[in-house]
N, C-alpha and C positions, 0 to 999 in steps of 0.2 A: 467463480472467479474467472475459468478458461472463456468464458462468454464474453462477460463484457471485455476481457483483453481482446478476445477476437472484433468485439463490437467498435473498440477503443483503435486497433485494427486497422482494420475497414475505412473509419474514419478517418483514417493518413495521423494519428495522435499519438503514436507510439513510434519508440525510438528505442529499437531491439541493439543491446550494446554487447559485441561477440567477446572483443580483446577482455583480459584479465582485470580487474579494478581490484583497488584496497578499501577495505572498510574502512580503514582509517583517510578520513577527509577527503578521500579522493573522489569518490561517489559523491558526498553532500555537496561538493562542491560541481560535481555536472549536473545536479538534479537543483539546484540553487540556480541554472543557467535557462531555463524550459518550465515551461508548463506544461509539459507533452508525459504520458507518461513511459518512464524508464523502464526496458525490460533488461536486465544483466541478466548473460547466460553464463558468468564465472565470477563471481562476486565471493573471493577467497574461497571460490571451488565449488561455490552454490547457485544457485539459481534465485533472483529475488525480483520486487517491483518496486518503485517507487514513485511519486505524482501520481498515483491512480486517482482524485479524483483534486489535484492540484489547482482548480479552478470551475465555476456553474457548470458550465457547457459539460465536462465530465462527472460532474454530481448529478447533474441531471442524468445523464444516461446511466449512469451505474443506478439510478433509484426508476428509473424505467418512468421516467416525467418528464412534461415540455419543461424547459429553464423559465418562462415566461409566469406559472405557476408552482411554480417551486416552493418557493418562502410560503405561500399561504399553505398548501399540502401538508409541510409540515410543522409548521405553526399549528396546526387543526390537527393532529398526527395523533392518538391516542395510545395505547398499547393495553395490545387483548390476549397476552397470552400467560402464562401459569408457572408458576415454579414448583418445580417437579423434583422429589427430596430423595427417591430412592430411582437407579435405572441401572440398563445393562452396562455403565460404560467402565473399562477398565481403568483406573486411578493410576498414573504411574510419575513419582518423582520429576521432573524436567530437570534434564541437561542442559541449561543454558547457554553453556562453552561449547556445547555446538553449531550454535546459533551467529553467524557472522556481524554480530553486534557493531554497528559502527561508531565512529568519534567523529561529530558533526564537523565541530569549530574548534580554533587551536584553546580557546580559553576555556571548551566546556571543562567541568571537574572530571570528565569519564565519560565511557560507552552511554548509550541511550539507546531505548526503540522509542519509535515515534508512532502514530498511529497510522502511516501512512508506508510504511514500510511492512511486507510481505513475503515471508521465504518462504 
């Protein structure tokens, strides 16, 4: 992920936001404002992204492909890999509440993650 942010970077596409933001609506709504994607360096004390791949031009580079070829690549995209039932990882409960969940719009019912959203 530090790649393509640096990739994202380079490209003048990223809009590194220093001051303090709330999860609460405050955030969804600068990220509702850009397609560029959001780096918060304090997003109620954490560090998060948002719009990483907010438009082609950015899906293309986050999938390492021309945007011109894109939709066929993965239209045709298959998947070769295995699921694997026992390993070394250690299993441990999630704390969610640590996690700077945010509240998008004033009428959602509650917190959400999106998939576009990364701490």
């Amino acid at each position: 992920m530090r790649n393509f942010i640096e990739k994202m970077r380079t490209a003048g596409l990223v809009v590194d936001i220093q001051q303090e933001v709330s999860p609460d609506m405050e955030a969804a709504k600068m990220a509702a404002g850009t397609d560029r994607l959001l780096f918060f360096h304090n997003l109620a004390g954490n560090r998060a992204v948002m719009n990483m791949t907010a438009n082609r031009p950015s899906l293309a580079l986050a999938l390492g492909m021309e945007e011109s070829g894109m939709v066929q690549a993965l239209a045709n995209a298959q998947y070769n890999g295995r699921l694997i039932e026992d390993g070394a990882l250690s299993m441990q409960k999630p704390d969610l509440n640590k996690l700077p969940v945010m509240h998008h719009f004033p009428k959602d019912a509650g917190k959400y993650l999106t998939s576009a959203i990364v701490f």
